[in-house]
N, C-alpha and C positions, 0 to 999 in steps of 0.2 A: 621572221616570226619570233616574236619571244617566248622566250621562257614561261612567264605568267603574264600574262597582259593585265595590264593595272585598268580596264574596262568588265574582266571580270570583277573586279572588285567593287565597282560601280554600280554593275548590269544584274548580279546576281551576288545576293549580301548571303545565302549560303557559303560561299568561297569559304568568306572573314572566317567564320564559326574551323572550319575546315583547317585552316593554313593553321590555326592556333593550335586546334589538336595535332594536326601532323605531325609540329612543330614539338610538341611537348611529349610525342610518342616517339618521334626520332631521338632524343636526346635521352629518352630511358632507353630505347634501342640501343645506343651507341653506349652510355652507360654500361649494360646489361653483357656488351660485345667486350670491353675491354675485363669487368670481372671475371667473364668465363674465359679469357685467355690466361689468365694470371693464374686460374684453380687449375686452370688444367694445364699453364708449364708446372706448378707447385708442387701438384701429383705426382707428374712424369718424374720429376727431380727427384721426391723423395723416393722412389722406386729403386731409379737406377743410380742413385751417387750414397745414398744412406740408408737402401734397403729396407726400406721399410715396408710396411705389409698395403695389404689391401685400402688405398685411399679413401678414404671417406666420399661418397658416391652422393649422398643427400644435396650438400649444396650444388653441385654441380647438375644435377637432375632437377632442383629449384631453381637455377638462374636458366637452364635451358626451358624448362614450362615458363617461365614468364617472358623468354624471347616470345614461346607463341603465342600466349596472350597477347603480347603488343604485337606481333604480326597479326592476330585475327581481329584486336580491335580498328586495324590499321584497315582492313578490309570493311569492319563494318561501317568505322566512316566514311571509308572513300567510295562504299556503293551508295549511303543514304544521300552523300553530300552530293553526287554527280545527277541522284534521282532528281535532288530539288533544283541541282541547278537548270537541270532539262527543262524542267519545268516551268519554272521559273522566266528562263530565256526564252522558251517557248510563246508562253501567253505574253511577253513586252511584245514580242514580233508579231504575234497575228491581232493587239491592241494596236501595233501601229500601221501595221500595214492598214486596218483597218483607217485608221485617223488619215493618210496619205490617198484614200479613196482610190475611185480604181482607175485612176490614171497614172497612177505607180509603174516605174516602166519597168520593174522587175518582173519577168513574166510567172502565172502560176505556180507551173512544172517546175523554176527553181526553190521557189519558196515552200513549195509541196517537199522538195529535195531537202531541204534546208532544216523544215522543223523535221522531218522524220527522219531519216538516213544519219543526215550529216549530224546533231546534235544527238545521234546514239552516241557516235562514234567518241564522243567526250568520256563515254565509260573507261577505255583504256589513258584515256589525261588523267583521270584524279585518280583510278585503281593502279596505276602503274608510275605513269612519270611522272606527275607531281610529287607522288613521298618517296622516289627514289633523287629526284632532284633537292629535298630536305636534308635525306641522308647524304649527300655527296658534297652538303654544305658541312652538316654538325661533324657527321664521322670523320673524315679526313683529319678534322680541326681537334678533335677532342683525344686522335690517336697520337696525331704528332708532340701535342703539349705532353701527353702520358710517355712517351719513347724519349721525348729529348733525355729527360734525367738519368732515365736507362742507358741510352744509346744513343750519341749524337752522329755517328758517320751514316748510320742508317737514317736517324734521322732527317739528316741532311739529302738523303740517296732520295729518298722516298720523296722529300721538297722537293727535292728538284724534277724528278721527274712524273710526280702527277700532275704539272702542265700541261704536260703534250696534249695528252689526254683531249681535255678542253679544248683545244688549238685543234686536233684534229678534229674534232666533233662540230668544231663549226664549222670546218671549211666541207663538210659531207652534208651540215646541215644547211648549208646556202643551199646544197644542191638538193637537195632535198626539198626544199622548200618548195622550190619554183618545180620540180616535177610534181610534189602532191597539190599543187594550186591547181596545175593543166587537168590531172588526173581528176580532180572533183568539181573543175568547169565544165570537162567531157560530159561529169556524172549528170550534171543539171541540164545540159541541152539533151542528151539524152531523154531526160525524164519531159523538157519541154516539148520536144518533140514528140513522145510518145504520146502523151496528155492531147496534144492537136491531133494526129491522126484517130488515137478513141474518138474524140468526140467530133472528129469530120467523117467517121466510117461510113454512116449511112450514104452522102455523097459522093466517098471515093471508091463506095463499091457501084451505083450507078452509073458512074463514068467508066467505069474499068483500070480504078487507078492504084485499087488498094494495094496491086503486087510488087507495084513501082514505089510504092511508099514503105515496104518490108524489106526490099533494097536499100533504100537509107537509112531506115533504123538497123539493120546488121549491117552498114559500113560504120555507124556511126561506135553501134556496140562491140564492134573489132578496133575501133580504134582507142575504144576507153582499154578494152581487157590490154592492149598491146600497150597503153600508158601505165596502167597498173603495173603489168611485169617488168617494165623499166623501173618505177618506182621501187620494187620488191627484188629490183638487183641490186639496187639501191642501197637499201635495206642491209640485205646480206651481205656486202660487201664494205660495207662499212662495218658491220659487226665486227665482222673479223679484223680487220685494220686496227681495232681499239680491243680485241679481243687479246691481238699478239705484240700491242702496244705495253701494254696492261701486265702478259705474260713476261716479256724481256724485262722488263722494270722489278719485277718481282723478283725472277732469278738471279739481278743484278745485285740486289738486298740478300740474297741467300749466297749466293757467292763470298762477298765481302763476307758475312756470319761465320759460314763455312768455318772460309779461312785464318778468323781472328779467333774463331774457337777453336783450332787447332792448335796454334800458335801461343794457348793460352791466354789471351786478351781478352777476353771476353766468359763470362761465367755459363753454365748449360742455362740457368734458370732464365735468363735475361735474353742469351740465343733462342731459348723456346719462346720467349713472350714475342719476340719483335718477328718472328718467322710463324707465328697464328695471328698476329696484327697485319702483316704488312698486306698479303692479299685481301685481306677487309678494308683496307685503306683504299685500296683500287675500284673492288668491286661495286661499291654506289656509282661512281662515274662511268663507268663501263655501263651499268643497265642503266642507265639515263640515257646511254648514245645507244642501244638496243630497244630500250620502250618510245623515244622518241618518234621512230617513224611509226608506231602503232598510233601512239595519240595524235599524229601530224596530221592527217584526214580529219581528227574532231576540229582541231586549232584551224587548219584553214575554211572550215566552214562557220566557226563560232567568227572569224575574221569578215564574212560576209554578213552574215549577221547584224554584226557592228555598223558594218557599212550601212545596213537598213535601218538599225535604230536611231542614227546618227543622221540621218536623212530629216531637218528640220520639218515639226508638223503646223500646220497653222494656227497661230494663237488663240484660244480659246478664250481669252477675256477679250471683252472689246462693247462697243454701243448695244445696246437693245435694239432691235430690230423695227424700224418705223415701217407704216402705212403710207404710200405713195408712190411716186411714178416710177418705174423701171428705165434706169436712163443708161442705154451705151455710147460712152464720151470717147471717140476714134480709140475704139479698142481693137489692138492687136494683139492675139495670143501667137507663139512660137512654141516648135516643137523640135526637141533637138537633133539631128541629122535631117531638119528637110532646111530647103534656103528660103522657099518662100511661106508667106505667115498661113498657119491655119486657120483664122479669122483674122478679118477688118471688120468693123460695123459701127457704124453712130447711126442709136435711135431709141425713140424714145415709146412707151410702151403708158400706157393710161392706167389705173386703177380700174378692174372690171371688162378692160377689153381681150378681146379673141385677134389674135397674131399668126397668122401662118408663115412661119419663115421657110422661104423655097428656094430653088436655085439646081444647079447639077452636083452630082454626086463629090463631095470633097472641096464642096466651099465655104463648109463652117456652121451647118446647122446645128449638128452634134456637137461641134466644141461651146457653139454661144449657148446653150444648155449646157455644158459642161462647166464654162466660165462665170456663168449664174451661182448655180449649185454650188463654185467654193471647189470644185474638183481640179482646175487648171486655174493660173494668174496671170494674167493679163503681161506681157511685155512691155505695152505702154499705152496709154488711157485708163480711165474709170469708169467703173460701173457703181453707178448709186441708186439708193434705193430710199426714196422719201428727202434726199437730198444729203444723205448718208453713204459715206462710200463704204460698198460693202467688203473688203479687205479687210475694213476697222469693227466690222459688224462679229461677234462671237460665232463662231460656226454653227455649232449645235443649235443654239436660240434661233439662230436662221433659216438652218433646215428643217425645222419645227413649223415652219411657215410655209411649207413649198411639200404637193406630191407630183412625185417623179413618176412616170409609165415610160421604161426604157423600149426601145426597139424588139430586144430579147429578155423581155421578165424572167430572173430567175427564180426560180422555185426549187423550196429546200423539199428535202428526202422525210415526210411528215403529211400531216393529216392534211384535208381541204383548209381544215378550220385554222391550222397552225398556219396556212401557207398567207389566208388574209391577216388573221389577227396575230399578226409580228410582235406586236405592240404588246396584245397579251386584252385585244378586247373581252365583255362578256357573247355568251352566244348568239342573241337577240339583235346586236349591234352588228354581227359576222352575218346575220342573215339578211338584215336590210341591206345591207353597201352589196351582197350579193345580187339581193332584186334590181338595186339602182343600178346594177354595171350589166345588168343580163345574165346574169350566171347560174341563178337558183335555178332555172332548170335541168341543165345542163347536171347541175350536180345533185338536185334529186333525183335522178337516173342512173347515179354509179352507185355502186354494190353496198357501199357503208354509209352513200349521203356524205353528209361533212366530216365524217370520219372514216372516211376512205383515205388509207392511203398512199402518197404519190412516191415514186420513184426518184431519183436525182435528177437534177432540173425538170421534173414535171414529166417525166415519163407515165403514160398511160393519158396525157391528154394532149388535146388537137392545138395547133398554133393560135389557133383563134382560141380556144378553151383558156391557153393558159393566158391569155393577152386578157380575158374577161377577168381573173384573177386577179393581175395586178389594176386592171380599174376598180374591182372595190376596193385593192388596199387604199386606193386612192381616194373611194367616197368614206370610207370607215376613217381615214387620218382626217376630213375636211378641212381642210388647208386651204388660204387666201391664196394662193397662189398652183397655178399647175404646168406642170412641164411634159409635154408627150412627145416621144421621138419615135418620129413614122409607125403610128399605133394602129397603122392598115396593111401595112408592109407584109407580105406575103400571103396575105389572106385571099380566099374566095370573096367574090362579090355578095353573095350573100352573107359569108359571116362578117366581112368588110360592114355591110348596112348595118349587122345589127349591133357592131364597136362602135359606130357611130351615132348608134340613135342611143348609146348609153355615153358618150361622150359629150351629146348635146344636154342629157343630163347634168354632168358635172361641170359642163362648163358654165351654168346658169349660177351666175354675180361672185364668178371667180374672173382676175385674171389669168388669162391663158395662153400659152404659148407654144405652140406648133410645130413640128418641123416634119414638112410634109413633100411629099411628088404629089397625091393623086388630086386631081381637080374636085372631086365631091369634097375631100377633107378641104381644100382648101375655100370652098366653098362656106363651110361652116364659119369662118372667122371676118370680123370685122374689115380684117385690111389685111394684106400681101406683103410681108416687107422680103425681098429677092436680094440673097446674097449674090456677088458675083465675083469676090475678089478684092475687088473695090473699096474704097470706106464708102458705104452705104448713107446716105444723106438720112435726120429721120423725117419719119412720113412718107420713106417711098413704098 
């Protein structure tokens, strides 16, 4: 894990602004550290060797208020700069998750982990280790140039051993590493698993399975708290290690002093300077290996992060989007950990006709919808579109052309009216695609009308309610093109009829495309074409 990862630099251009002030606050820091040792050996001396009276108190009270200045501006940048970089990192990741579609195989529950939890945890990187790993650069550097002229055996003492220092700090930090990586993979299956039993409760309490599933989540929650406390032994044990590294080294410089100002070699005023420097010498490096494992929970999740940004998204520039046939040229899509393909299919799809793609459960309806849409890439074959391969096609322009009705519409936590008009239709336009899909009555019947509002994913309406829903987002976008995946699927026979007598609406001088079990849906469509594993001839 590095020190600063030169992808902040990249990912998050608040860093730059950050590293320059740290930078130029450390060096008045350190500055500010070596004057106030000099006024206050100067004092001490003239005290006890020329008696002289009460020290002049003013500068020394001035250069200690300007250390805290530059310690509280140190804090105000380092809490603004880590706000924005939150931020910042925040929205690239849910812009790209979003562009990766949601065939992304990172599940929710980490990414949910990831923008919130884990990218808090950056507060203690910039508020703590970052400007103490500035200071452990400048100070050291700027004390030993000011000591050699004073005092070179010290000098030399002090070279030598604020190595170790470093040396030891990374062989704790190796290990450290790989325990806070375990520690906040725990933290995200955790949070992934939790995420699926909320939203599976209503089923896992009608089987009787919810107690059995409270059992895994406290094995799983004993297992993270029991990697933390490894980690946080960690931690403290390594403190100390660099705490009495730190200590011996010091006493080793006072020792030598000691002795050579006893012995006369050495002046008091130059003894006092190098014995208020030398433990400042140490001390940045020390809390670098103490703040270190605070920020190492942000750094291993800002490292996942990375991994997602850095997850190529599909090129946005490419052909305009033509009008014509829908052609699958022996297309196989792959999915990683299974061996055999998730689609085969060659065929070819008309301008204006109704497709029902059938087959048993897991031979590729979903994905040849998926692989349409731009959501998965084909392993080998093409899919063209007007005689255009759609790969080369811009995504957006193309999805511009296509409405989706998935299996499970989701539906955001907002009005009726926000839940059709995505888009941001007028009201007028939200009402029609309603009557076209069936739904206007439905929803003149709840308490606010089209400004009723729904629950996350659509809580307070019926399966079939919310499936009416996404068919008008579907008449409201009118798109030359439709894709519905199993949009009877769990429905009663009645609300089943009446998805479908709004579906024969929309599918009138659209092509359309199907993926169906029930024999009435499959009914509606011009032709059958039956996945089975197979490359699919077209026309079958």
């Amino acid at each position: 894990m590095k020190p600063l990862d030169p992808r902040l630099l990249r990912y998050a251009r608040a860093t730059r602004a950050y590293l320059v002030a740290t930078v130029a606050l450390g060096a008045v820091h350190a500055a500010l550290l070596i004057t106030l040792a000099f006024l206050l050996a100067d004092a001490i001396t003239g005290v006890f060797l020329h008696g002289a009276g009460v020290p002049q108190l003013l500068p020394l009270i001035a250069v200690v208020a300007a250390r805290s200045v530059v310690a509280w501006l140190q804090e105000v940048a380092a809490t603004r700069s880590a706000a924005a970089v939150k931020s910042e990192l925040r929205r690239r990741l849910l812009a790209h998750v979003a562009g990766l579609g949601p065939y992304h195989r990172t599940p929710a529950g980490e990414i949910a982990t990831l923008a919130g939890h884990g990218l808090d945890a950056l507060d203690a990187y910039f508020a703590r280790y970052l400007p103490q790993l500035v200071l452990s650069v400048l100070v050291p550097g700027l004390l030993l140039a000011r000591l050699l002229p004073a005092d070179l055996i010290a000098t030399l003492t002090i070279a030598v051993t604020l190595p170790l220092i470093p040396v030891f700090m990374a062989l704790v930090g190796m290990h450290t590493e790989a325990a806070t990586k375990r520690q906040f993979r725990l933290l995200a299956r955790l949070s992934h698993h939790f995420l699926d039993v909320v939203a599976g409760l209503p089923t896992l309490k009608l089987f009787g399975r919810a107690g059995a599933q409270a059992g895994i989540i406290r094995r799983i929650s004993g297992e993270q708290r029991q990697q933390t406390m490894r980690t946080l032994r960690t931690a403290f044990l390594s403190s100390l290690v660099l705490e009495l590294l730190a200590t011996l080294s010091v006493a080793l410089v006072a020792v030598g002093i000691g002795l050579r100002l006893v012995h006369g070699e050495l002046d008091l005023a130059t003894a006092l300077t190098v014995l208020i420097l030398a433990p400042e010498a140490y001390r940045p490096l020390r809390e670098v290996g103490a703040n270190y494992h605070a920020s190492a929970e942000g750094l291993a999740a800002v490292e996942e992060v990375f991994a997602i940004l850095e997850t190529p998204l599909p090129a946005e520039g490419g052909a305009a989007p033509r009008d014509g046939a829908l052609v699958f040229d022996q297309v196989e899509v792959r999915f990683p950990g299974r061996a055999e393909p998730a689609l085969r299919l060659s065929a070819t799809i008309e301008p204006g006709e109704i497709v029902a793609l059938t087959g048993p459960s897991g031979c590729g309806k979903s994905t040849a919808l998926a692989a349409l849409l731009g959501f998965v890439s084909p392993a080998s074959g093409t899919i063209t579109v007007g005689g255009v391969d759609r790969e080369t096609i811009a995504p957006t322009a193309w999805r511009s052309k296509i409405a989706w009705v998935p299996q499970r519409p989701h539906l955001i936590a907002g009005t009726v009216r926000e839940n059709i008009a995505l888009t941001g239709a007028d009201h007028d336009a939200v009402v029609e695609a309603a009557r076209l899909a069936g739904a206007d009555t439905f929803i003149a019947a709840l308490p606010d009308g089209y400004d009723t509002l729904l629950g996350d994913a659509g809580s307070g309406l019926s399966a079939g309610q919310r499936q009416r829903i996404a068919l008008a987002r579907a008449f409201l976008k009118d798109a030359p093109i439709v894709l519905l995946d199993e949009p009877t699927a769990n429905l009663d026979t009645t609300t089943a009829a009446e998805v479908m007598d709004a579906i024969r609406r929309l599918a009138h001088g659209r092509t359309v495309l199907i993926a169906a079990h029930r024999p009435e849906l499959i009914a509606l469509a011009d032709r059958e074409l039956r996945l089975a594993g197979s490359l699919t001839p077209a026309g079958a």
